[in-house]
C-alpha positions in Angstrom: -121.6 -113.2 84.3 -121.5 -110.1 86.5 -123.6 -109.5 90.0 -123.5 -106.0 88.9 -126.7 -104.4 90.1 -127.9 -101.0 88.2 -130.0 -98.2 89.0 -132.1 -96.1 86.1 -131.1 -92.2 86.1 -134.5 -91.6 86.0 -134.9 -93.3 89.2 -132.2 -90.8 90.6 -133.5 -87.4 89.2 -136.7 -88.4 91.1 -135.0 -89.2 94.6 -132.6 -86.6 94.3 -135.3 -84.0 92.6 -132.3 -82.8 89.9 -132.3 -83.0 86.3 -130.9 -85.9 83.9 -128.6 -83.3 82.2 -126.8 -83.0 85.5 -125.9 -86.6 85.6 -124.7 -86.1 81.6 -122.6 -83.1 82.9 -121.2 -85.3 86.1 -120.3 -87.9 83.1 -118.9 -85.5 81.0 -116.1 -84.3 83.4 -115.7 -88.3 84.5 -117.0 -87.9 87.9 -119.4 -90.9 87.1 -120.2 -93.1 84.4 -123.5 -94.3 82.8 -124.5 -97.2 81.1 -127.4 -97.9 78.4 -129.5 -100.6 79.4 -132.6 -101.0 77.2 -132.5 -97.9 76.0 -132.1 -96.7 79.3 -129.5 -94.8 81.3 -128.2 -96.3 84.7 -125.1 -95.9 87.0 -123.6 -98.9 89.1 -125.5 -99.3 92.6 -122.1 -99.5 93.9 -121.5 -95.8 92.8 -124.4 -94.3 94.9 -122.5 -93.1 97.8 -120.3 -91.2 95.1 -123.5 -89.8 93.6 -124.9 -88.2 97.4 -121.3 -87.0 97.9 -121.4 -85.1 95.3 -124.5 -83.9 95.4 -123.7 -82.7 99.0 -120.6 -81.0 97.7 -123.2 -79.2 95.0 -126.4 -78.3 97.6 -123.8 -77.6 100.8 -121.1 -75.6 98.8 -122.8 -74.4 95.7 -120.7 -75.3 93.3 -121.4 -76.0 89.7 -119.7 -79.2 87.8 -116.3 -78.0 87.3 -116.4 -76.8 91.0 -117.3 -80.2 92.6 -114.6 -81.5 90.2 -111.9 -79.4 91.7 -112.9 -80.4 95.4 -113.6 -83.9 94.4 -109.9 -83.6 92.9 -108.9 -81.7 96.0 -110.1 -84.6 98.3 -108.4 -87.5 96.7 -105.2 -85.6 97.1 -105.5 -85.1 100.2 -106.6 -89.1 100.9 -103.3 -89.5 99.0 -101.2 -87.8 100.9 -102.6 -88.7 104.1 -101.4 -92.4 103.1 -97.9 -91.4 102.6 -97.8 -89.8 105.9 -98.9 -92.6 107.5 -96.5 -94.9 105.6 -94.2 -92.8 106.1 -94.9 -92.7 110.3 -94.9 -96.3 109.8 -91.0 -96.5 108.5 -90.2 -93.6 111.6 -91.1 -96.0 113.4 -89.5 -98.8 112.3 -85.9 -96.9 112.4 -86.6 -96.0 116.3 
């Protein structure tokens, strides 16, 4: 049995005053995925700091869907290559 707690989308569009069809565009282009509960849409609680990142990225930048997907894109890259360069320090300094 999962712990797996869940919050309704409805819930969300009230906190975060936006629309449900933004959270069906967000799922659309994969940036989160919702579940049907009851007849009822809800993300992962885990997932919320996702959510407010992106809706920073959206408020702060202005972008529309397939903007925050480039940055969001953009950003894991950037994680990623951060990680090889610090793997990569890590064998430097290994050979010294």
């Amino acid at each position: 049995m999962s712990n797996t707690n869940y919050i309704l989308i409805t819930k969300l569009c009230s906190v975060y005053e936006v629309e449900h069809s933004f959270f069906e565009e967000l799922e659309e282009f994969g940036l989160i995925e919702m579940k049907q509960i009851e007849h009822q849409y809800c993300v992962e609680e885990d997932r919320i700091s996702e959510i407010e990142k992106i809706l920073r990225i959206r408020t702060e930048l202005k972008l529309n869907t397939e903007g925050i997907d480039v940055v969001l894109n953009l950003l894991q890259k950037i994680d990623q290559l951060q990680e090889e360069l610090r793997v990569m320090k890590q064998q430097l300094e290994v050979l010294r």
